[in-house]
C-alpha positions as CSV (number, residue, x, y, z in Angstrom):
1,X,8.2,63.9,-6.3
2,X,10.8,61.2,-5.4
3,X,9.6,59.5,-2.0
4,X,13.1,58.3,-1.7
5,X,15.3,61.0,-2.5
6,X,18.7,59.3,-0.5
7,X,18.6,56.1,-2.5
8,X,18.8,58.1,-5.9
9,X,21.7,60.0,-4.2
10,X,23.1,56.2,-3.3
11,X,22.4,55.0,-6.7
12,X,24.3,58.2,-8.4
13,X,27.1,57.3,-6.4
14,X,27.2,53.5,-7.5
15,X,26.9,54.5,-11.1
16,X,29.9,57.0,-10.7
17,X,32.1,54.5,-8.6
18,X,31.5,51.6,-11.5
19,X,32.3,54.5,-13.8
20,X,35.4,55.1,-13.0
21,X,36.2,51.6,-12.2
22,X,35.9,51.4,-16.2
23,X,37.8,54.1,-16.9
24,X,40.6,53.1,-14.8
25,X,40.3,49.5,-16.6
26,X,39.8,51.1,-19.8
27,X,43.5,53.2,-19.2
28,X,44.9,50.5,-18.2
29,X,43.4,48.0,-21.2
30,X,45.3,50.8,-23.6
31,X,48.5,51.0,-21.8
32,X,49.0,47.3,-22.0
33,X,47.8,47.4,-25.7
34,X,50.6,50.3,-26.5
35,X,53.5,48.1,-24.9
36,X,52.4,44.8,-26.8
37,X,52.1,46.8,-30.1
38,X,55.4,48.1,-29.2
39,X,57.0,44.5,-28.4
40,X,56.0,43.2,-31.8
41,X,57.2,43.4,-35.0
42,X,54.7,44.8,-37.7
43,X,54.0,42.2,-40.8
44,X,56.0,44.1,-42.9
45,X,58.4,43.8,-41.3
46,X,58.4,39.9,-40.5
47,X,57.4,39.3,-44.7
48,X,60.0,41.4,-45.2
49,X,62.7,39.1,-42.8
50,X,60.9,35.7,-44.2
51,X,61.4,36.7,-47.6
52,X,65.2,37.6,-46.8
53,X,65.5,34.1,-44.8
54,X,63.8,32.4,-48.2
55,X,66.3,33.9,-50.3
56,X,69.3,32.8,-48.0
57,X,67.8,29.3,-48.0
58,X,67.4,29.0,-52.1
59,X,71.1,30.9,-52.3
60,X,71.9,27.6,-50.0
61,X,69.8,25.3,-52.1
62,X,71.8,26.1,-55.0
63,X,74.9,25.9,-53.6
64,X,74.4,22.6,-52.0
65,X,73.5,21.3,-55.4
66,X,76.9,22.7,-57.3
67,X,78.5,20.7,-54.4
68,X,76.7,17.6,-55.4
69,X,77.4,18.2,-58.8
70,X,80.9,18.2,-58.0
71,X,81.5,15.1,-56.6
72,X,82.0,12.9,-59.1
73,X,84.8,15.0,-60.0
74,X,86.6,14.6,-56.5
75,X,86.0,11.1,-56.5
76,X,87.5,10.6,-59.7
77,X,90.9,12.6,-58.9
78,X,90.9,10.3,-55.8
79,X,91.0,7.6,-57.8
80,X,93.7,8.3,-60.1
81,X,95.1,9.6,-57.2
82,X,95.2,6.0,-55.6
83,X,95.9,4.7,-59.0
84,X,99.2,7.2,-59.4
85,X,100.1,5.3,-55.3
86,X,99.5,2.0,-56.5
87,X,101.4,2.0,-59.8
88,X,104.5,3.7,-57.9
89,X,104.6,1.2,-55.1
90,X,104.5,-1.3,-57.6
91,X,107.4,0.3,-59.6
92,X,109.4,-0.2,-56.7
């Protein structure tokens, strides 16, 4: 038989304490894992707003580049423009 039957008693007791230590650390290791995943946005979600934010930014690409296309137009009306000031001061 056991000669020390109180130290396996003492033992036991260790083993349960450190047992639920972990399970304690283990709840609390899945509570703090439920309010991250709830806190962040799933990748669907973010490919989904990144491919929404790329199409805004080529929609602005394109836009930007009719603008540039434009003016040479502007500047030319600004110069007959000046040219319309300059011939009617003159004619004065």
């Amino acid at each position: 038989m056991n000669p020390y039957p109180n130290k396996d008693g003492e033992r036991l007791m260790k083993v349960e304490t450190r047992l639920e230590n972990i399970e304690v650390a283990v709840t609390r290791m899945e509570e703090k894992l439920d309010n991250w995943h709830g806190n962040y946005i799933s990748r669907v979600e973010i490919n989904e707003m990144l491919r929404a934010r790329d199409e805004r930014l080529e929609r602005i690409e394109k836009e930007r580049l009719v603008n540039k296309q434009l003016y040479p137009g502007w500047i030319n009306i600004l110069i007959a423009f000046a040219a319309l000031l300059v011939a009617w001061f003159h004619n004065k």
